[in-house]
C-alpha positions as CSV (number, residue, x, y, z in Angstrom):
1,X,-24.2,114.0,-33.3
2,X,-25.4,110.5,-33.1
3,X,-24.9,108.5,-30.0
4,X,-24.4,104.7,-30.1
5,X,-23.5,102.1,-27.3
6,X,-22.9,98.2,-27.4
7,X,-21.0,95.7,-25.8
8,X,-17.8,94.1,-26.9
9,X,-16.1,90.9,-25.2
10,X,-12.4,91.3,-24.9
11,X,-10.7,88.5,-24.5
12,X,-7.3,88.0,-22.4
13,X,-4.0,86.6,-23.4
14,X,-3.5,85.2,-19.9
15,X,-6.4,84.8,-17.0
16,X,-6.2,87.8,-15.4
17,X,-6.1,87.6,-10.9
18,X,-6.2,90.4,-8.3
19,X,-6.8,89.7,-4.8
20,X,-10.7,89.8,-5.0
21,X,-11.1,87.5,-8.1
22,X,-10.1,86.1,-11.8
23,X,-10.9,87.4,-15.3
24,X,-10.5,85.5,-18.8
25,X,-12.7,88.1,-20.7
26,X,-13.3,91.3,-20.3
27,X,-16.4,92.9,-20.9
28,X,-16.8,96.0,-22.1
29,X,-19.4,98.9,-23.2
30,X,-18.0,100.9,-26.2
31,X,-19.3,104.5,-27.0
32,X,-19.1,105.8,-30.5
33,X,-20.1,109.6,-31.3
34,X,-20.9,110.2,-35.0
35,X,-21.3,113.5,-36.8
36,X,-23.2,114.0,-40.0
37,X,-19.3,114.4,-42.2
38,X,-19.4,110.6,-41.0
39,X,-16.4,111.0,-38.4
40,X,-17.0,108.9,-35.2
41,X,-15.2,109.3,-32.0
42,X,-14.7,106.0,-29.7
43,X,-14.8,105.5,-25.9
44,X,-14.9,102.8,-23.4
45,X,-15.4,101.7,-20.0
46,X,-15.2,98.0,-18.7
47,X,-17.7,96.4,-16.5
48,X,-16.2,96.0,-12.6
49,X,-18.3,94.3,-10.0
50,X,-16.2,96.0,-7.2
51,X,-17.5,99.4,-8.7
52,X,-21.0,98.1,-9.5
53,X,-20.4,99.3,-13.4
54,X,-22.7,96.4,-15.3
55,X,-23.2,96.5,-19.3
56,X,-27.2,97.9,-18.3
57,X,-26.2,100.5,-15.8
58,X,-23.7,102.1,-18.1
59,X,-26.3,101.9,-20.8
60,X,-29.4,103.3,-19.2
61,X,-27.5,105.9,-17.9
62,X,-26.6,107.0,-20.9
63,X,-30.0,107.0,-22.6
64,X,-30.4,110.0,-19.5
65,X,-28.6,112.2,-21.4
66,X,-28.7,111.0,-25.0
67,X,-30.9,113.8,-26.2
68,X,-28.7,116.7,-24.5
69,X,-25.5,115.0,-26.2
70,X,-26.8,114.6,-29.8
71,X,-28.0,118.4,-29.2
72,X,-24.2,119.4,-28.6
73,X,-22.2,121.3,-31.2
74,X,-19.1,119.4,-29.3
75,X,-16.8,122.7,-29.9
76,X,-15.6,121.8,-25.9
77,X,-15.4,118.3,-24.9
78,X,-14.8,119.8,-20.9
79,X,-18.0,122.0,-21.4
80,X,-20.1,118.8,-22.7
81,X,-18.7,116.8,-19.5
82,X,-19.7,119.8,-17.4
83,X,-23.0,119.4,-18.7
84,X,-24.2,115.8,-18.3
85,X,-22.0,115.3,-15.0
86,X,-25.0,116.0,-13.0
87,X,-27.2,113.3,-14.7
88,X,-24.2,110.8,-14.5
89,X,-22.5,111.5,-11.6
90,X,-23.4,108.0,-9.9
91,X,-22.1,106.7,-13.3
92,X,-18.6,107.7,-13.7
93,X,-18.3,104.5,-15.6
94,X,-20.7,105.5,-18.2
95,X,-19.7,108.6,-18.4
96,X,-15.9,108.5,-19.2
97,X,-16.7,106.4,-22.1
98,X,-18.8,109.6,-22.9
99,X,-16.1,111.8,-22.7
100,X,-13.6,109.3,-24.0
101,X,-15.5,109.7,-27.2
102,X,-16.3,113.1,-27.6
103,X,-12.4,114.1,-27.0
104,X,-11.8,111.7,-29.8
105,X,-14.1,113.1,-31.9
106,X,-13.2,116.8,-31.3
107,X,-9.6,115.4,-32.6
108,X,-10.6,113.5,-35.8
109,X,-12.6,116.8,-36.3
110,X,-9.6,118.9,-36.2
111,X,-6.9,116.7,-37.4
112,X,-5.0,116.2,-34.2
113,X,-4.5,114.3,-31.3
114,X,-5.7,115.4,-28.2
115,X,-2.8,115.8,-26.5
116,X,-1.6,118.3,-29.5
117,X,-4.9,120.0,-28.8
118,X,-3.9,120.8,-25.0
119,X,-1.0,121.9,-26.1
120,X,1.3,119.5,-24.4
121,X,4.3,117.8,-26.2
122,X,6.0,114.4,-26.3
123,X,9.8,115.9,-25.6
124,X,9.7,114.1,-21.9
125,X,7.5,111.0,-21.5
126,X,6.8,108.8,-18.4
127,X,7.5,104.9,-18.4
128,X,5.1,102.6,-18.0
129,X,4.4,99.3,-16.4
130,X,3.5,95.8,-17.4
131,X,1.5,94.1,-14.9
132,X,1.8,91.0,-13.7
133,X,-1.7,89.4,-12.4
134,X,-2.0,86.6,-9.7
135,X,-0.9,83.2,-10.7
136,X,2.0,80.2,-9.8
137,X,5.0,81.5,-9.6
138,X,6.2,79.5,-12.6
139,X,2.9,81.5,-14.6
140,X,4.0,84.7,-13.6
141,X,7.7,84.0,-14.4
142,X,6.6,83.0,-17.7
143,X,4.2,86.1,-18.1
144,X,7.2,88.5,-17.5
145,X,9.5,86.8,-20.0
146,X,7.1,87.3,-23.1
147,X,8.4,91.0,-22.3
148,X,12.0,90.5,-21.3
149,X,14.1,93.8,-20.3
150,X,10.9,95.9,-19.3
151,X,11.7,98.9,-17.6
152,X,9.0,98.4,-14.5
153,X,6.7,95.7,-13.7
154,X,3.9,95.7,-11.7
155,X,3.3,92.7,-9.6
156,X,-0.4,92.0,-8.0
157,X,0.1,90.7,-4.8
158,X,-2.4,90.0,-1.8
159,X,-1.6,86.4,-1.4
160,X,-0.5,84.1,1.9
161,X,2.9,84.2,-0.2
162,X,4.0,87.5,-1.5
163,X,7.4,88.2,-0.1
164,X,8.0,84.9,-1.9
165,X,6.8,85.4,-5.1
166,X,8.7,88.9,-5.1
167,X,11.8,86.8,-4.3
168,X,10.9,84.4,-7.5
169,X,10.7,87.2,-9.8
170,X,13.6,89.0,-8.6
171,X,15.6,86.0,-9.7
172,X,14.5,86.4,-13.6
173,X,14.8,90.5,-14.4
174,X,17.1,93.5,-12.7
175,X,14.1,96.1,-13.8
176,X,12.3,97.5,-11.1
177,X,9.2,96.1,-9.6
178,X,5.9,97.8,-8.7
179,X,3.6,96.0,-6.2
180,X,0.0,96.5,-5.7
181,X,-2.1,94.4,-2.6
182,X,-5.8,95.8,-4.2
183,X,-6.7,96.1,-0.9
184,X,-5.7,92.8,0.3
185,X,-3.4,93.6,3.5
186,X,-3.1,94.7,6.8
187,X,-1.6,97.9,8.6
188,X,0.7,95.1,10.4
189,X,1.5,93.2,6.9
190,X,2.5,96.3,5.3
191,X,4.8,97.3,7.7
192,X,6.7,94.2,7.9
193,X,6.7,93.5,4.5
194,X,8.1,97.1,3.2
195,X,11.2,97.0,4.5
196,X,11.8,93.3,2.8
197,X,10.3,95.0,-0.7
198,X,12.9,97.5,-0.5
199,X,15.7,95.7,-0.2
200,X,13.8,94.2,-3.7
201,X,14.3,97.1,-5.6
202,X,10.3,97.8,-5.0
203,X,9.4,101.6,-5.9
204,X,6.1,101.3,-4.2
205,X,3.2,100.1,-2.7
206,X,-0.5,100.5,-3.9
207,X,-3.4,100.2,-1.9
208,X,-2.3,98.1,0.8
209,X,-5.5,98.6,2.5
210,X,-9.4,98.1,2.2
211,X,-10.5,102.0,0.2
212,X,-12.0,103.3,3.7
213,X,-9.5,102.6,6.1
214,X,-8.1,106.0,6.3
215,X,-6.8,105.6,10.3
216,X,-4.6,102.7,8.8
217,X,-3.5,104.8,6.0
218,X,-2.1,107.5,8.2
219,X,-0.2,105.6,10.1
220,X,1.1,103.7,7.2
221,X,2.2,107.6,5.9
222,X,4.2,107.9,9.2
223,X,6.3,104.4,9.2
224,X,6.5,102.7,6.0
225,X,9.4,101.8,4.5
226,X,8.1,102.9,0.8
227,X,5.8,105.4,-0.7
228,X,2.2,104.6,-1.1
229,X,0.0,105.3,-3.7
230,X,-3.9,105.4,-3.8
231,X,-6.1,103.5,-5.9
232,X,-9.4,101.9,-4.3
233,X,-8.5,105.1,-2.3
234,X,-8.8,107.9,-4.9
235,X,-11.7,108.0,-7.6
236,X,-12.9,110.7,-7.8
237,X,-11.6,114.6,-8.2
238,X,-12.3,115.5,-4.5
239,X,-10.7,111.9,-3.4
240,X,-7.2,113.3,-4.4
241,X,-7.4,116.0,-1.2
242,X,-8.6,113.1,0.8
243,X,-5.4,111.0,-0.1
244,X,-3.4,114.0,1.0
245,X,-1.9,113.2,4.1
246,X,-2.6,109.4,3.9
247,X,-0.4,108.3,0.6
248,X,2.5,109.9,-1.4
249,X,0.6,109.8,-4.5
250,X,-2.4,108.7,-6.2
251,X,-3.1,105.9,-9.3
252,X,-5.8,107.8,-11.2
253,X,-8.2,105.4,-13.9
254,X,-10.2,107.3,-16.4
255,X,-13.4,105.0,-15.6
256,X,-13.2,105.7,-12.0
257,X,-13.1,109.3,-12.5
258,X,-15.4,110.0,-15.0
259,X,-12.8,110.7,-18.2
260,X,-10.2,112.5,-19.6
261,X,-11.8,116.2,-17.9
262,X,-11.8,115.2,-14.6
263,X,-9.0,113.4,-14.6
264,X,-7.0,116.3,-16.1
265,X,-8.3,118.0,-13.0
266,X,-6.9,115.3,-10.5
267,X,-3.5,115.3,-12.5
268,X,-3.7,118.9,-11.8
269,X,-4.1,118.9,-7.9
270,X,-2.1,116.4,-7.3
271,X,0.5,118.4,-8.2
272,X,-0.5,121.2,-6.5
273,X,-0.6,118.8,-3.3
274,X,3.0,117.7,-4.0
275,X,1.9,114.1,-4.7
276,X,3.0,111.5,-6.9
277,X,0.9,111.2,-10.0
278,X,0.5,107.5,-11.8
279,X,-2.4,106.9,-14.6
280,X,-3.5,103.0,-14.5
281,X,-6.3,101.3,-16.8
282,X,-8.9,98.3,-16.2
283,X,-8.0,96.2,-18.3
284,X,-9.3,98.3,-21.2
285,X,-9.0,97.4,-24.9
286,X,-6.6,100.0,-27.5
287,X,-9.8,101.9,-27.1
288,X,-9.3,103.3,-23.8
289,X,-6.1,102.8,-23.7
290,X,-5.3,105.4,-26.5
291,X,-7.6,107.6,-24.4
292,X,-5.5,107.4,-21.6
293,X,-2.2,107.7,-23.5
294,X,-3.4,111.5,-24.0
295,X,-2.3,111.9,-20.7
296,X,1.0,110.7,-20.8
297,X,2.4,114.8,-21.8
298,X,1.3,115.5,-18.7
């Protein structure tokens, strides 16, 4: 196999907020895998500041392991992941775009999708959400109508205004909302805002609080008025027992992981644990999000 990376610029259709900050483009690093029949398997994983995943990290990571990948016979995508976790294991970044490409490889290779090749079907599928970043109210109104009738959107909240802008939307679609703070609230917010969301037709919260503030958490467990569910909280395999206990269920993101094999894994103990299971992106282009649609079965 041949192993190629490079950067691509994805630019957004609206500017993209969270609580911590603003996006108009996206940069991303894309992994291609080529074999000498001239079939090439594609990956991806964005930059993120609040993960410390640059365009060079990702890159001189993977030079680490270039030789052992481009040695592989890629009959296991798992076993390949299994291999070069210990060099990349401070990259999890870099290294789902890895295995992002060699599972699409090992596909084109065989004719199938992946999820066909894990023996899963389509018969019963999840729904999913549309987000619906930071912005006036007006904006966000306006961002949910290009996609009227929706089943579920997800709102990003972490604002001095959020009960409000909730209130807005409300007005404009019966679907259901989704609300994620990205850290950006108190144990005292949460509580008192909950009940309100409810009352919204609000499934859930995500990570109402900063990723370490697992007292908080607990307490939230006990008294909220809706489930919680784990991001900033829960990225990597061992983070989903950690979240046991502290949220109902866990948001897991192929970058933060490390791929499509651990993130099999989380899926996996997570419903061992009895926990809710959602699969989110970062703002990835059809790239990784056809990666993570092989999930979806699940």
């Amino acid at each position: 196999m041949r192993l190629r990376a490079y950067a691509f610029d994805l630019p957004l259709r609206h500017r993209f907020t969270i609580s911590r900050g603003s996006l108009d483009v996206q940069p991303t690093l894309i992994v291609e895998l080529a074999d000498d029949e001239g079939r090439r398997g594609f990956g991806e994983a964005t930059t993120n500041s609040y993960y410390g995943a640059t365009i060079e990290n990702m890159t001189t990571a993977l030079e680490t392991v270039r030789e052992l990948v481009e040695g592989d016979s890629l009959d296991d995508p798992a076993a390949l992941w299994d291999r070069v976790h210990a060099e990349l294991n401070e990259q999890p970044f870099a290294l789902c775009a890895l295995d992002q490409a060699a599972h699409d490889l090992w596909g084109k290779r065989r004719g199938q999708p992946v999820w066909k090749l894990w023996g899963l079907t389509t018969e019963q599928m999840p729904l999913t959400n549309y987000t619906i970043g930071i912005d006036s109210v007006a904006k966000m109104v306006e961002k949910m109508n290009e996609f009227p009738g929706w089943p579920v959107y997800k709102i990003k909240l972490g604002t001095d205004d959020d009960l409000r802008i909730v209130r807005e939307l409300r007005q404009h679609t019966a679907s259901a909302f989704r609300v994620d703070a990205n850290c950006g609230w108190t144990v005292e917010q949460t509580l008192a805002i909950a009940p309100e969301l409810k009352s919204l037709n609000v499934e859930f919260i995500e990570q109402p609080l900063p990723a370490d503030q697992w007292d908080g958490m607990r307490r939230l467990f006990a008294e909220s008025a809706l489930p919680l569910i784990a991001d900033e909280s829960c990225q990597l395999p061992a983070d989903v027992d950690r979240c046991h206990g502290c949220f109902h269920g866990v948001n897991i993101k192929l970058v933060k992981c490390g791929g499509l094999t651990p993130a099999r894994r989380m899926i996996e103990r997570a419903r061992e644990l009895k926990m809710q299971v959602m699969v989110g992106c970062m703002t990835e282009s059809s790239v990784g999000i056809s990666a993570i649609a092989q999930l979806l079965p699940l």
